[in-house]
C-alpha positions in Angstrom: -59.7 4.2 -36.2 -60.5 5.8 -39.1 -56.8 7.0 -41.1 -55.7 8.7 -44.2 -52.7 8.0 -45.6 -50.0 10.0 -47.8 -47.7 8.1 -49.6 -44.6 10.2 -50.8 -42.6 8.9 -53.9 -46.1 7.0 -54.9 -44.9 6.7 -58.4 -41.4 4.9 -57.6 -41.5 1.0 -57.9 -42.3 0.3 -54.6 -44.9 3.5 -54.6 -46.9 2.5 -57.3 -47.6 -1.2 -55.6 -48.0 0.3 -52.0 -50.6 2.6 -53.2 -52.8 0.0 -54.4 -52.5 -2.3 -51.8 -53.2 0.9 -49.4 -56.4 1.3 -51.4 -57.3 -2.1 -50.6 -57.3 -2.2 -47.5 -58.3 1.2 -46.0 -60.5 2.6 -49.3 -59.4 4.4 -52.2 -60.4 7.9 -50.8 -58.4 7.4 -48.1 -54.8 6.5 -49.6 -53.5 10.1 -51.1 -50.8 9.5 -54.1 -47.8 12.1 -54.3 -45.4 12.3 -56.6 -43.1 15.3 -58.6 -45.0 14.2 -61.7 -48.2 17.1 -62.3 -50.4 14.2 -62.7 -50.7 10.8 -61.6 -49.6 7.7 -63.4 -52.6 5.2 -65.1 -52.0 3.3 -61.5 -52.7 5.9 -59.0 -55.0 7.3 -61.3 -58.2 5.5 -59.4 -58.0 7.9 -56.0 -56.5 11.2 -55.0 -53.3 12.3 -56.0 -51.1 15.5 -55.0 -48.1 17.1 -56.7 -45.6 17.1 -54.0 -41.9 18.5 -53.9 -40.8 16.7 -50.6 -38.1 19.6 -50.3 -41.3 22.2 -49.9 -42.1 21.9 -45.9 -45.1 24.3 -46.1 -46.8 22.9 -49.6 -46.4 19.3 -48.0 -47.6 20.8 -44.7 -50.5 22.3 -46.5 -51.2 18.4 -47.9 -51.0 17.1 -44.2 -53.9 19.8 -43.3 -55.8 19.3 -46.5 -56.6 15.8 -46.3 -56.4 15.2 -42.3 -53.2 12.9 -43.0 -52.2 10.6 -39.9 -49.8 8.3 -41.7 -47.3 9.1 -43.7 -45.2 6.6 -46.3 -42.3 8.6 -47.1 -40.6 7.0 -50.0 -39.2 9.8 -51.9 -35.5 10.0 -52.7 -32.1 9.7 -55.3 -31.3 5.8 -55.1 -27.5 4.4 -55.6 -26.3 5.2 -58.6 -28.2 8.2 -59.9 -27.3 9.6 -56.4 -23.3 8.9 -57.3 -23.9 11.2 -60.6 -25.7 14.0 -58.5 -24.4 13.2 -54.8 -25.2 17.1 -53.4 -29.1 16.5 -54.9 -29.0 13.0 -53.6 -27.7 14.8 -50.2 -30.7 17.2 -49.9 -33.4 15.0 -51.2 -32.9 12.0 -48.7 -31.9 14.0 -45.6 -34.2 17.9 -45.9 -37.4 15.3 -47.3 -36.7 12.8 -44.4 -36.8 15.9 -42.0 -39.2 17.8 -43.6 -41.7 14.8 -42.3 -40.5 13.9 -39.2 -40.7 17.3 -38.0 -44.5 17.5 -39.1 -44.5 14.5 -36.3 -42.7 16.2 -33.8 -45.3 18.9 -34.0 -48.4 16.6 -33.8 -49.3 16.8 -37.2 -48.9 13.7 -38.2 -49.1 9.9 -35.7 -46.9 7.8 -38.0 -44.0 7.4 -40.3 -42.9 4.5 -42.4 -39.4 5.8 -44.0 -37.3 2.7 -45.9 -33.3 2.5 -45.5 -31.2 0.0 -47.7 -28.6 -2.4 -47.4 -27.0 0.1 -48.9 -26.2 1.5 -45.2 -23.3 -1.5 -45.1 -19.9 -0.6 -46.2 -16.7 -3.1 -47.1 -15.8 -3.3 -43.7 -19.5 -4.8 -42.5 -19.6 -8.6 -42.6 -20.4 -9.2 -46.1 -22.6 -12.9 -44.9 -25.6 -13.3 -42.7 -25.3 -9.5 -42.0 -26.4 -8.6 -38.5 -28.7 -6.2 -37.0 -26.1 -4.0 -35.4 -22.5 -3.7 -36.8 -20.0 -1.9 -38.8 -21.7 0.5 -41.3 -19.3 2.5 -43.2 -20.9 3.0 -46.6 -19.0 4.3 -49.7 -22.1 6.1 -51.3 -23.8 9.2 -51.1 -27.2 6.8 -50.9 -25.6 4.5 -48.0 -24.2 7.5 -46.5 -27.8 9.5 -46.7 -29.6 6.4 -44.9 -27.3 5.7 -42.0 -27.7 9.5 -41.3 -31.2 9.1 -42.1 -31.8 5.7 -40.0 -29.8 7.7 -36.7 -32.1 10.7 -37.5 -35.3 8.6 -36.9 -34.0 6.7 -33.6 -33.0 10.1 -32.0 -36.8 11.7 -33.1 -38.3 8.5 -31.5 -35.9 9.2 -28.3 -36.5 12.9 -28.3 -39.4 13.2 -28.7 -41.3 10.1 -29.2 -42.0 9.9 -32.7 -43.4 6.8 -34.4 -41.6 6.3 -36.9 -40.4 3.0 -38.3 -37.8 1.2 -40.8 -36.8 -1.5 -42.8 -33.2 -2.1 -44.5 -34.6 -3.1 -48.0 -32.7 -5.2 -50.2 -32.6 -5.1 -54.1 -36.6 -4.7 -55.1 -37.9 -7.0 -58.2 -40.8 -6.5 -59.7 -43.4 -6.2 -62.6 -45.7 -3.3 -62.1 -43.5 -0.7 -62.6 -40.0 0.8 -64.1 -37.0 0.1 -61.2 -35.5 3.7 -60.1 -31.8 3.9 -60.6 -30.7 1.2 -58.2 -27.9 -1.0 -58.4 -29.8 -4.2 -58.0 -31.6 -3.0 -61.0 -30.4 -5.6 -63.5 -32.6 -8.2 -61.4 -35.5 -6.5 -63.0 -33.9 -5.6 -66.4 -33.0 -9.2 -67.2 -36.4 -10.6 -67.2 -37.9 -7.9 -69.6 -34.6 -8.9 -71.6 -34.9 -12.5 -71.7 -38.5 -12.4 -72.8 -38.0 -9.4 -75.5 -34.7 -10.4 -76.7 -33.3 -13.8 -75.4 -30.2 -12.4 -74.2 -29.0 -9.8 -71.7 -26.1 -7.8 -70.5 -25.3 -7.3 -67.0 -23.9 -4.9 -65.8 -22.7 -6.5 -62.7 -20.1 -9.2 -62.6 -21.2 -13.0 -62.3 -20.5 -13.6 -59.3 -22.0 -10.6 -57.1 -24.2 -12.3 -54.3 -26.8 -9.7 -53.2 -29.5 -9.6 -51.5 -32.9 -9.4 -52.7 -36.7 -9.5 -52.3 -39.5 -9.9 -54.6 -42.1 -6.8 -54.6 -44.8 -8.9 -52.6 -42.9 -9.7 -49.4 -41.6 -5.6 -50.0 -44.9 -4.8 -49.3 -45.7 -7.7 -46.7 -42.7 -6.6 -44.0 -44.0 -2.5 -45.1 -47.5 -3.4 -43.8 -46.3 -5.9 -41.2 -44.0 -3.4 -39.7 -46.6 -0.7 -40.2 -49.5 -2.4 -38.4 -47.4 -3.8 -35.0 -47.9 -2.5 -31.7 -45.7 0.1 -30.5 -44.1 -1.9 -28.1 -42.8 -5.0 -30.7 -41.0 -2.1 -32.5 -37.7 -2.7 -31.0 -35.9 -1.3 -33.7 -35.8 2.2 -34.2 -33.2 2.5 -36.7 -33.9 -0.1 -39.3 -34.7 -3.6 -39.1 -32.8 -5.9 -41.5 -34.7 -8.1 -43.2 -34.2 -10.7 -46.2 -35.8 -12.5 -49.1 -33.4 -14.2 -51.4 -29.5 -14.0 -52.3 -28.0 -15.2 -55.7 -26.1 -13.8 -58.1 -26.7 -13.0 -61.7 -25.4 -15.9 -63.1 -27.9 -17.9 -60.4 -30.8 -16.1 -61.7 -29.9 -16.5 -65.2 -29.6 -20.3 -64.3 -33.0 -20.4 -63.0 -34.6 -18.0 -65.8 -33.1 -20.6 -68.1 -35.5 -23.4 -66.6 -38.3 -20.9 -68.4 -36.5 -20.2 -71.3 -34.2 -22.8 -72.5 -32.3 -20.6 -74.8 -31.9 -17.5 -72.5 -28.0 -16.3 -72.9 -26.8 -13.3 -69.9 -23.1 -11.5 -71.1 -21.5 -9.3 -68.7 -19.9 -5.3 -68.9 -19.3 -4.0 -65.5 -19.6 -1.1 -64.6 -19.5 1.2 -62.1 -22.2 -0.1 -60.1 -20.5 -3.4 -59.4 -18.0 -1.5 -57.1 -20.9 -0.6 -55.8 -22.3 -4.3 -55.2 -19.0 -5.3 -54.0 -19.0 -2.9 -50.9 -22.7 -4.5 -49.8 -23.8 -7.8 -48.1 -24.0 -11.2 -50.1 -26.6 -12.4 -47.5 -29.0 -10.7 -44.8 -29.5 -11.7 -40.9 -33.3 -10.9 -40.3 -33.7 -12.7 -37.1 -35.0 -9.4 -35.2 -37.6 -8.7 -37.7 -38.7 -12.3 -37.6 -38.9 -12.8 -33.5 -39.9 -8.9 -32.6 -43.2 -8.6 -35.4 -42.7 -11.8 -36.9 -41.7 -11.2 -40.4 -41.3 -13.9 -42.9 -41.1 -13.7 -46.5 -43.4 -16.0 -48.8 -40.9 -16.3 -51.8 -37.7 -17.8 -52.7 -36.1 -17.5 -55.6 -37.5 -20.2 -57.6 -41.4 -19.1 -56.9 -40.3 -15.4 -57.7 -38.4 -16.1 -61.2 -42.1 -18.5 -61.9 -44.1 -15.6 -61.2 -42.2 -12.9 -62.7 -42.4 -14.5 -66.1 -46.1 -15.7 -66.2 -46.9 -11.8 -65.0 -44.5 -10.0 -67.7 -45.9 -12.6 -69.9 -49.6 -11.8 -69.3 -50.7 -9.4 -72.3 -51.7 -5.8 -71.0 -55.1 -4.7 -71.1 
């Protein structure tokens, strides 16, 4: 079957490397980049590219039309902590985008939706090791709070009125291509650019807070994974859990200092690492793994080795 695809949000970290793997696989006319931004960053520059508002139903309507879309990657939205500064934006953003979309579904516009919640949908209360699939999610953020709403939103569209569309809970996102988004697993990226400018970094989390996390390969792995199962292994239609590494700061520090010898990490909490504290240390992915068979490819050793030698790598 012949598909074109708009990703929404295509200049975010995950975007950006979606997009290119998208252009890979299906052709680079096919993949349509969207972003707020007028024009397209230097790596979405290579195929068509939209200026999108997710909030405008009839100019990303008119999109849909234009270009014959029949999948849509809708990654737009406030993370974490710039949604705790501006928690009515973060509000309208994650919930009025997310229906503005599915609603193009329910109206045959569109066959399907890959829409990406967080672990940020767990709360205190939720069993902070080897998190299950299904238990209690009371989330202390406007971000958490937007997702659980967001991830019940989907399951009752898929219910209603059969709409494909389908989920994973991501954890923190590291990678290399691009600039992380406001998160509050950000320092995971920050520190490497750190130790190889500088030598030294500052955390802004504690030592000691265990999160989850996934390195932007296996991000895009369990995205197309998820996205190319049959209906029926979807079994999930809130959001699967799934899981790449845990360790802390001062683990990763450990391991960058296997790289660089003299590498030193301080630490100045702030007010994301109340944030942290309310979220799982560790990730039960078991559904992912037995209903479409996801499995990552990186642990923490292979990602910190291949984060360096990439960062490293002078840029054309």
């Amino acid at each position: 079957m012949s598909q074109n695809i708009l990703v929404i949000g295509a200049a975010g970290q995950i975007g950006t490397e979606l997009v290119q793997e998208l252009r890979k696989m299906y052709g680079t006319d096919k993949v349509v980049a969207s972003d707020l931004a007028e024009r397209p960053t230097n790596a979405l520059a290579d195929g068509p590219y939209e200026q999108i508002d997710v909030l405008d139903a009839k100019g990303l309507f008119d999109i849909v039309k234009k270009y014959a879309i029949d999948e849509v990657y809708h990654l737009a939205a406030l993370l974490s902590a710039t949604a705790e500064m501006k928690p009515a934006l973060g509000w309208n953003l994650n919930m009025n985008g997310l229906s503005n979309v599915i609603e193009l579904a329910r109206d045959g516009h569109i066959r399907k939706i890959f829409w990406p919640s967080s672990i940020a949908v767990f709360g205190p209360h939720t069993p902070k090791d080897m998190t299950p699939q299904r238990t209690v999610m009371e989330p202390t953020t406007v971000y958490g709070i937007t997702k659980v709403a967001g991830e019940s939103w989907c399951e009752y569209y898929n219910r209603r009125y059969n709409v494909d569309v389908r989920s994973v809970r991501f954890p923190g996102i590291i990678g290399y291509k691009s600039a992380p988004g406001g998160g509050t697993t950000d320092y995971a990226v920050h520190i490497f650019h750190e130790a190889i400018a500088h030598g030294k970094y500052e955390c802004f989390l504690n030592e000691n807070a265990e999160l989850p996390m996934m390195y932007m390969p296996d991000a895009i792995k369990a995205t197309l994974n998820l996205m190319h199962a049959p209906a029926d292994q979807v079994k999930v239609r809130t959001s699967y859990n799934i899981a790449g590494a845990s360790f802390t700061p001062a683990i990763l520090a450990e391991e960058i200092r296997k790289h660089i010898p003299d590498f030193k990490i301080t630490y100045k909490p702030d007010y994301r690492d109340s944030i942290a504290a309310s979220w799982p240390s560790s990730i039960d992915d078991s559904m992912a793994r037995s209903d479409w068979g996801w499995q990552p490819d990186f642990n923490l050793e292979r990602m910190v080795e291949d984060m360096l030698v990439n960062l490293r790598e002078p840029t054309v």
